[in-house]
C-alpha positions in Angstrom: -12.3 28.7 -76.7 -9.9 28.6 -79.7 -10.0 32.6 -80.0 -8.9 33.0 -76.3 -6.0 30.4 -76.8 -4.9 31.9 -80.2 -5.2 35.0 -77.8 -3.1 33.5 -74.8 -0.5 31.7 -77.4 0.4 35.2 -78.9 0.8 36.8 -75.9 3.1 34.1 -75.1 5.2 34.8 -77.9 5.5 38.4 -77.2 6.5 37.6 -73.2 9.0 35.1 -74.9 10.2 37.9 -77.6 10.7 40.3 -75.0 12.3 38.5 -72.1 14.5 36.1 -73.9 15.3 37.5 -77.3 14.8 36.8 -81.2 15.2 32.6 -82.0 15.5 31.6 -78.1 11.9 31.1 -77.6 11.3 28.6 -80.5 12.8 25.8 -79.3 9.7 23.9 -78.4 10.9 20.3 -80.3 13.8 18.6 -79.4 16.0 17.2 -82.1 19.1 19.2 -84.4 16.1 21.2 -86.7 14.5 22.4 -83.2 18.2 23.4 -81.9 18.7 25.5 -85.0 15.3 27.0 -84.8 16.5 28.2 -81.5 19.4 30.4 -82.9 18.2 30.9 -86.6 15.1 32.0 -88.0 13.6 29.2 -90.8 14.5 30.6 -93.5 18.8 31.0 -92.3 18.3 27.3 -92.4 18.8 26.1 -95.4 22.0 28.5 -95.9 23.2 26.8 -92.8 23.5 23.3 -94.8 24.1 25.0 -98.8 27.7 23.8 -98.9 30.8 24.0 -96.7 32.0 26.5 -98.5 29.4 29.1 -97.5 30.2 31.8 -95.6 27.7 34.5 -94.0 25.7 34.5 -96.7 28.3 34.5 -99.4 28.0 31.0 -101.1 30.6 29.6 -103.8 33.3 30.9 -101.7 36.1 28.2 -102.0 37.9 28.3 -98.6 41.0 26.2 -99.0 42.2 25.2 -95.7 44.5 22.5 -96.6 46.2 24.7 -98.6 46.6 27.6 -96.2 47.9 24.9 -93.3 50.4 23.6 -96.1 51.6 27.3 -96.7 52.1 27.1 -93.4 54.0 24.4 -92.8 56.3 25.2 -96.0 56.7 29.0 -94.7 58.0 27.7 -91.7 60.0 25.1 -93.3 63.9 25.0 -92.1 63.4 27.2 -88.7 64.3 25.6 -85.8 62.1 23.6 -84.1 61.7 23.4 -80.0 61.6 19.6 -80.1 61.9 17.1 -83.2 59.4 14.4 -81.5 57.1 17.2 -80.5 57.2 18.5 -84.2 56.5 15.0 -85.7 53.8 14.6 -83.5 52.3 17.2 -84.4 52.6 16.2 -88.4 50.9 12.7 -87.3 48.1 14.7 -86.0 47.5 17.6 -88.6 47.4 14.4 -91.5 45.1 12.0 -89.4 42.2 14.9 -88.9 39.9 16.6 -91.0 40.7 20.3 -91.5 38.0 22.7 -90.3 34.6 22.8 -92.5 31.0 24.3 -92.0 30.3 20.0 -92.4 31.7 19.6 -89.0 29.8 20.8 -86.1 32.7 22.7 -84.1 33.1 25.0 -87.5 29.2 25.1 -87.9 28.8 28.9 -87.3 32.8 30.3 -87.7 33.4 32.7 -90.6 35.8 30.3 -92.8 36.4 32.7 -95.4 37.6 35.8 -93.1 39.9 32.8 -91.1 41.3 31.5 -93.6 41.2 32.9 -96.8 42.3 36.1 -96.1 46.5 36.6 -97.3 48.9 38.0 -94.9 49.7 41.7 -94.3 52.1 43.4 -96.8 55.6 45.3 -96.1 54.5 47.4 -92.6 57.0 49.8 -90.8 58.7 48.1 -87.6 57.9 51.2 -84.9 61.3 48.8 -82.4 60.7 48.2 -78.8 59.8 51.4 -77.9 56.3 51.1 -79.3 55.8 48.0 -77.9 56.4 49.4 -74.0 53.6 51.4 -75.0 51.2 48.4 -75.3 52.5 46.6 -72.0 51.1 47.3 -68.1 53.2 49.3 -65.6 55.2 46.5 -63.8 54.0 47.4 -60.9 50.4 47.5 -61.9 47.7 47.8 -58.9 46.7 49.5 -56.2 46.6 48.9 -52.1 46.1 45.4 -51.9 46.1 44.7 -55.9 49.5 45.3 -56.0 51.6 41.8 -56.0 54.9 41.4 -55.8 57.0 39.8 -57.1 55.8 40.7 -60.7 57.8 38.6 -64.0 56.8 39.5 -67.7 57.4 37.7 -70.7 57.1 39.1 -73.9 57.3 37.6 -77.3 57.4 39.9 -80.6 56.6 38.2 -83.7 57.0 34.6 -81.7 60.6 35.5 -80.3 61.1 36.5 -76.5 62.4 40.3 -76.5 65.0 39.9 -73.6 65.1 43.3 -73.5 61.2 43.7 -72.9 61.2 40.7 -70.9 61.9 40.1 -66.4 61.6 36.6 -65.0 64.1 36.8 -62.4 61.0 38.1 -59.6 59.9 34.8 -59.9 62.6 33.0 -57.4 62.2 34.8 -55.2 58.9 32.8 -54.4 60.3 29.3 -55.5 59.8 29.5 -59.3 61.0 29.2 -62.9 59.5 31.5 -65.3 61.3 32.2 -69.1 60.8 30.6 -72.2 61.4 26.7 -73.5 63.9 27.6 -75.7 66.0 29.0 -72.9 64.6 26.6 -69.9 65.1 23.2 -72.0 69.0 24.0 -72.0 69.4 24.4 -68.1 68.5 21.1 -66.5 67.1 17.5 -68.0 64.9 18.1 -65.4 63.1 21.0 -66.4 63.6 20.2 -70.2 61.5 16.9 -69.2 58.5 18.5 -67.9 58.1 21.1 -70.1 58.3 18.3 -72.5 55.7 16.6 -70.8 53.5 19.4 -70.5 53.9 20.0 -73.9 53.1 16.6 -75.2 49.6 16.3 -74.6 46.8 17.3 -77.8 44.0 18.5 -76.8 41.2 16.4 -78.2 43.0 13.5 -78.8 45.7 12.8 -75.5 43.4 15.1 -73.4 39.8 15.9 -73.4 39.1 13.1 -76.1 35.5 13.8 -77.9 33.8 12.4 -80.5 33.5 14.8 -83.9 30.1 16.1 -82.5 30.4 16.7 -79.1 33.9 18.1 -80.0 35.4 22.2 -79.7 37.5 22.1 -82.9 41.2 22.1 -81.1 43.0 19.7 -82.5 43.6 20.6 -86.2 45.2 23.8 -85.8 47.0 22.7 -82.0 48.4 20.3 -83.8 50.0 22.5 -86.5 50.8 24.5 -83.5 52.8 21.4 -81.9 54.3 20.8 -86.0 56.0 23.8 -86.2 56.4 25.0 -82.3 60.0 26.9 -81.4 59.6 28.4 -78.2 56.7 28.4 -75.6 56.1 30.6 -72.4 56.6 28.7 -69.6 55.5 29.1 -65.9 56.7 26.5 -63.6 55.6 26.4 -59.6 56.6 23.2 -57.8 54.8 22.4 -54.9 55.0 24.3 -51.5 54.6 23.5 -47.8 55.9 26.7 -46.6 53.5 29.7 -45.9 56.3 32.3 -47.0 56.4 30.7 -51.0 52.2 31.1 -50.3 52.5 34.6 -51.9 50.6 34.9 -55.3 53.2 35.6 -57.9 52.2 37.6 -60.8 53.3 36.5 -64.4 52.2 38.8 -67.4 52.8 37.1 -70.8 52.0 39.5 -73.8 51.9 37.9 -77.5 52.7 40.9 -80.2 53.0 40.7 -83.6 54.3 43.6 -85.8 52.1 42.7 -88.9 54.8 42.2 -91.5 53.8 39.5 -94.2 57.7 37.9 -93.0 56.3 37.1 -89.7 53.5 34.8 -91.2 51.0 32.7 -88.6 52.7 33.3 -85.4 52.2 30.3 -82.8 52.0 31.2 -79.8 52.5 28.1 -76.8 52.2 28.6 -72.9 52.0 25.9 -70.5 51.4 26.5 -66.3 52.0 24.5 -63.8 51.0 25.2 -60.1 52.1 22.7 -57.7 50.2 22.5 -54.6 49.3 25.4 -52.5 50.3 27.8 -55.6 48.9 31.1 -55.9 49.6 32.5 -59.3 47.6 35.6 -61.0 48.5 35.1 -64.9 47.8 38.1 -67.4 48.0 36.9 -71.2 47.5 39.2 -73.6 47.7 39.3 -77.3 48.3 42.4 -79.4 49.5 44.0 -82.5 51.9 46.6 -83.0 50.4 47.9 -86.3 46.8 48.6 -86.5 46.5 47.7 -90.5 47.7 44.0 -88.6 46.2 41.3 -90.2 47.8 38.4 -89.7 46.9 35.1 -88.4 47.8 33.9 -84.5 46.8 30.3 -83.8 48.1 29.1 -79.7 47.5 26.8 -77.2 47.6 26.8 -73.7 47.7 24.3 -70.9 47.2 24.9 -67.2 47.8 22.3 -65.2 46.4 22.7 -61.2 47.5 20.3 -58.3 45.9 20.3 -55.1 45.0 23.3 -53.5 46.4 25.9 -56.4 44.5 28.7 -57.2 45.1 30.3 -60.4 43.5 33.4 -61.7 43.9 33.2 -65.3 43.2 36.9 -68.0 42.9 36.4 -71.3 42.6 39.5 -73.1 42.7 39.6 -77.1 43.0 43.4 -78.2 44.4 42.8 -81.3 44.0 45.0 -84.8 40.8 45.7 -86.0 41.7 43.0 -89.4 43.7 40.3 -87.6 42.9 36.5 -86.6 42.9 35.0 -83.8 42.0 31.2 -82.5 43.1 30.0 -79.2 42.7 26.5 -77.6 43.0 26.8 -74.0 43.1 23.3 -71.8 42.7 23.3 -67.8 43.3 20.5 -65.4 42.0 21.5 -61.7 42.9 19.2 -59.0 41.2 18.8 -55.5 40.4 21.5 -54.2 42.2 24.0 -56.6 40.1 26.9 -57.8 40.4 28.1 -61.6 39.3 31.6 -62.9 39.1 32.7 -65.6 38.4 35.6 -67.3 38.1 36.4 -71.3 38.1 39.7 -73.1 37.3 39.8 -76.9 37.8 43.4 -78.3 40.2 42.7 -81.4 40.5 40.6 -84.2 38.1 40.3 -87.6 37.6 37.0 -86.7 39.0 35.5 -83.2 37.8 32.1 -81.5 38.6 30.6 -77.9 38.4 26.8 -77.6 38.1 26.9 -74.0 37.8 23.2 -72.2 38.5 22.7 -68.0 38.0 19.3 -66.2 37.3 19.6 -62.6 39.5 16.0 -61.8 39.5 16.5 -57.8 37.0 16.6 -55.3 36.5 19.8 -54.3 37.8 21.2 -57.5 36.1 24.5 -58.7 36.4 26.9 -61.5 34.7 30.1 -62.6 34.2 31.3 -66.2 33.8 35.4 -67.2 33.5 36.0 -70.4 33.0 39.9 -72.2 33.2 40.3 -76.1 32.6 43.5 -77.6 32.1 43.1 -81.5 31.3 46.0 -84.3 32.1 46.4 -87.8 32.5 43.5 -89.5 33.7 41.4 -86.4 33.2 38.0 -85.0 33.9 36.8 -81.6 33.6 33.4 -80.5 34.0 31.3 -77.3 33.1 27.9 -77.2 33.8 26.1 -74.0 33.1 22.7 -71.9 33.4 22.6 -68.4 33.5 18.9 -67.7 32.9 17.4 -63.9 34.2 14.1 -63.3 34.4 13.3 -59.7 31.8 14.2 -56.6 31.5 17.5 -55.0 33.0 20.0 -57.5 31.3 23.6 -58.6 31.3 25.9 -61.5 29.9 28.7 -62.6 29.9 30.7 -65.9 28.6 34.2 -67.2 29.1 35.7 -70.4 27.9 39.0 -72.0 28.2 40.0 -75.3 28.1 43.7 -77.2 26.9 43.9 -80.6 26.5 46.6 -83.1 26.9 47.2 -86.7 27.0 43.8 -88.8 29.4 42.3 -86.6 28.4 38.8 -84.7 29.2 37.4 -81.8 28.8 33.0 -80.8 28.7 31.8 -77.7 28.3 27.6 -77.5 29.1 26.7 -73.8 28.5 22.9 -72.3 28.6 21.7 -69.0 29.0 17.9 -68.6 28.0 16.3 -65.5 29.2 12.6 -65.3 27.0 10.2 -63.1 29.3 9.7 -60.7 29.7 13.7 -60.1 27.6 13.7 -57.6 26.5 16.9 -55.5 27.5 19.2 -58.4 26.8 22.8 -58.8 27.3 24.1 -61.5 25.4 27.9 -63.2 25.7 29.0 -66.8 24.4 32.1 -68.3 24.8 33.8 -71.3 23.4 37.8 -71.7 23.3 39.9 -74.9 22.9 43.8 -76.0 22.6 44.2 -79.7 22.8 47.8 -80.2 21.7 47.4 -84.0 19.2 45.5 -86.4 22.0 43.8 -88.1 23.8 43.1 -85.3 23.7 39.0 -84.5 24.5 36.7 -81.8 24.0 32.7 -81.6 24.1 31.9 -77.9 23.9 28.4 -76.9 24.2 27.2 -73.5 24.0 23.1 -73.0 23.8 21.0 -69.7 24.5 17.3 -69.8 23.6 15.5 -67.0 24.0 11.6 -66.0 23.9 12.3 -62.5 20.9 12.6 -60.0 22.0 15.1 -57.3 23.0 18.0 -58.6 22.3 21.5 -59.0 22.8 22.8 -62.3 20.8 25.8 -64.6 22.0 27.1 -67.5 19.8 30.0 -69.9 20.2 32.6 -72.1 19.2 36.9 -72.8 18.9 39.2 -75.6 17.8 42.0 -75.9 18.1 46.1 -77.0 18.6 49.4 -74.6 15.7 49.9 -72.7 14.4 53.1 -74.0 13.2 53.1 -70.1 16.7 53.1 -68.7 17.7 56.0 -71.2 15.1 58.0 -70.3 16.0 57.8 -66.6 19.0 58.5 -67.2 17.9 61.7 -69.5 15.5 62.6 -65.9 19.2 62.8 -64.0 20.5 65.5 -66.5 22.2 63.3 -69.0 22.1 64.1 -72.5 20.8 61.1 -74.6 24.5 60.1 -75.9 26.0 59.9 -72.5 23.1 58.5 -71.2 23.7 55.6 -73.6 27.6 55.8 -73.0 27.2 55.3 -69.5 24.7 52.2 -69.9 27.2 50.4 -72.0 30.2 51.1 -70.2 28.0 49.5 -67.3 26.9 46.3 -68.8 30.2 44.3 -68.5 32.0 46.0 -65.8 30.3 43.5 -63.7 32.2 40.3 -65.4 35.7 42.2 -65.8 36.7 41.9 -62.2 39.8 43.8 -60.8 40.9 44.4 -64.3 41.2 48.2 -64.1 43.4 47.9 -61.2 45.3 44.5 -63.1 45.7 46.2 -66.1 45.1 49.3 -66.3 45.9 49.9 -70.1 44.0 46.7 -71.1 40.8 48.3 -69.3 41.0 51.2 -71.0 41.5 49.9 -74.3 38.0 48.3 -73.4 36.1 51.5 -72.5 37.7 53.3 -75.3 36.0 50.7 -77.6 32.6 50.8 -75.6 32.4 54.4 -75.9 33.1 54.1 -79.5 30.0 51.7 -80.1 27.8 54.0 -78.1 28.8 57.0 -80.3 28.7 55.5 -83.7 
């Protein structure tokens, strides 16, 4: 009897192994060593806890965050400032809270060291505004029915709106305001106040409060954000009635930085507001001119849904190979609004999404697509909290990850379920290709649940190429290498929507860096 169980238990453990990946099946305790277990073999445990200056494996390396938020604040000492109460707000927050640590549970798994401790570019050759068209979508991008009009761009170089680069004026024609703060602010006391007001609000501590735990790890570096914020994009839909301002207006807002050590830790800002009825398609994009780029870009963004809106929301992060990136990204849907979102992670040494939407209405719903693509030396990080607070509300996330060479990717996703969100529904899955042995991913999905009638699953997948699905592809006269090419250009395609119709040079940028993977 205890041979055939030892027997059953380790074919268990290969079923688990093979179906769900290295570290998921081991979480058979519950408690913080058990949770671990689950995304770390026992012996990464103890390097996990060694100090909070460790870093992947490199311990002793002193990562002076302070420091590097005081450089900050002095390098941007004496430039104009969007708002002087915003800015000492701001300052309040940054003193009152802790700066990140591998202590704190938000900054658990993040790669300090590469964040932070890495010095700005040096001198780097300024290619003008010519390069930069090369980096933007046609302004008419899409075809047959994916092409909207009116289309209005905003683009910021090095934190400063290029009014030659930029077109907002498409954007009255269906009822709304689209520029930047700096520039809005001055027209009305009308405007200036509710971009103001949009502004305002900290994630973490005016909206989305947590406690350190439970918490994503926003407001430190929003609030030095806030301290020294000069200009934000700004997209501003009041709210409609009539069936001809119903049309979905397309706003593309593209972050570039050049890469000169001058242009320090840009900041960039962008708030939304759909009034009711609102139909807006927002593509936000963040890129670098120079590919030796490695400079630091820390933003926030706020989208703010009223009743009936439907925004669908692109974030795509293509930026140079040595860059940082970290993004907190807050979303208020109201009844019956619908919220999409969709997140590309190509670029960046190190880049982070903070990622939190409350479902506030009944009715409310949101969707979350998520496809990082990670080699080298890279990581790529979402976490995110999708938080249901009233009856009746659904949402639904996927995620997929690609990972080769040494590079990592982390994905730490919660949905909360209060008790009186009754009738939710709610999915969240998380799948990953590792396309090499020292390739690593830490996937952790999370339900929380005080409510009784709901309808909520959450789970995880890793896994390798199926030497299966190679060799059918090999029996339909594909050479191994495209037969592998064509596999991973297939596993996300699934998850990035109408993007090759939305943007076409964004998609391509992505299959260029999926073939890439499957050739190295």
């Amino acid at each position: 009897i205890v041979a055939g169980a030892a027997a059953v238990g380790a074919a268990a453990a290969r079923w688990r192994g093979r179906h769900f990946g290295r570290g998921v099946g081991r979480r058979l305790r519950v408690g913080r060593r058990s949770a671990l277990q689950a995304v770390n073999p026992p012996e990464q445990l103890e390097a996990l806890s060694v100090t909070e200056n460790e870093d992947r494996g490199q311990v002793g390396v002193v990562v002076d965050v302070d420091g590097w938020i005081q450089h900050q604040l002095v390098d941007k000492e004496g430039r104009p400032r969007l708002d002087d109460v915003l800015a000492r707000q701001g300052l309040e927050a940054l003193q009152a809270e802790p700066a990140p640590s591998r202590r704190l549970e938000p900054w658990r798994y993040t790669d300090l060291r590469a964040l932070f401790g890495v010095g700005d570019a040096g001198a780097s050759s300024v290619r003008g505004t010519g390069a930069v068209t090369d980096l933007l979508e046609e302004a008419t991008a899409g075809e047959g029915s994916e092409q909207l009009r009116p289309v209005a761009r905003l683009v910021f170089v090095d934190g400063e709106l290029s009014a030659e680069l930029s077109a907002a004026d498409a954007a009255a024609e269906v009822g709304c305001i689209v520029g930047n703060a700096a520039t809005l602010t001055a027209s009305s006391d009308e405007t200036k106040a509710r971009i103001v007001e949009l502004l305002q609000p900290l994630p973490e501590k005016d909206i989305f409060p947590a406690a350190s735990r439970d918490a994503l790890g926003c407001l430190k570096l929003a609030a030095l954000n806030q301290a020294v914020l000069s200009d934000s994009a700004c997209v501003l839909c009041p709210d409609t009635s009539d069936e001809a301002e119903d049309a979905e207006l397309a706003v593309e807002i593209v972050f570039v930085t050049s890469g000169r050590a001058a242009a320090g830790c840009s900041t960039p800002r962008v708030v939304i507001d759909a009034g009711k009825r609102r139909r807006l398609r927002i593509l936000e994009s963040h890129l670098s001119l120079d590919t030796a780029d490695t400079t630091m870009s820390n933003g926030v963004c706020r989208v703010v849904l009223s009743e009936g809106a439907q925004v669908r929301h692109y974030l795509l992060q293509q930026r140079a190979p040595a860059a940082r990136f970290v993004e907190s990204l807050i979303a208020e849907v109201g009844a019956d609004a619908s919220y999409d979102l969709r997140l590309v992670h190509t670029g960046s040494r190190v880049a982070r999404l903070n990622a939190a939407i409350a479902l506030q209405g009944k009715g409310a719903s949101c969707k979350v697509f998520g496809a990082m693509l990670a080699n080298g030396q890279q990581q790529l990080d979402l976490h995110s909290l999708i938080h249901h607070s009233v009856p009746g509300c659904s949402s639904e996330q996927l995620h997929k990850n690609v990972v080769a060479d040494a590079a990592e990717c982390i994905m730490k996703g919660s949905i909360r379920v209060d008790k009186a969100a009754q009738q939710t529904e709610s999915s969240q899955l998380c799948r990953t290709l590792l396309l090499t042995k020292r390739a690593k991913v830490k996937a952790m999905p999370s339900l929380q649940i005080q409510a009784d009638d709901v309808s909520c699953s959450h789970g995880a997948a890793v896994t390798e190429l199926d030497d299966k699905e190679v060799f059918y592809m090999q029996s339909r006269g594909l050479d191994p290498a495209g037969a592998k090419r064509l596999l991973l250009v297939a596993f996300p395609q699934d998850l990035l929507g109408d993007l090759r119709t939305v943007a076409p040079r964004a998609y391509k940028r992505v299959l260029d860096k999926l073939v890439s993977m499957a050739d190295a």
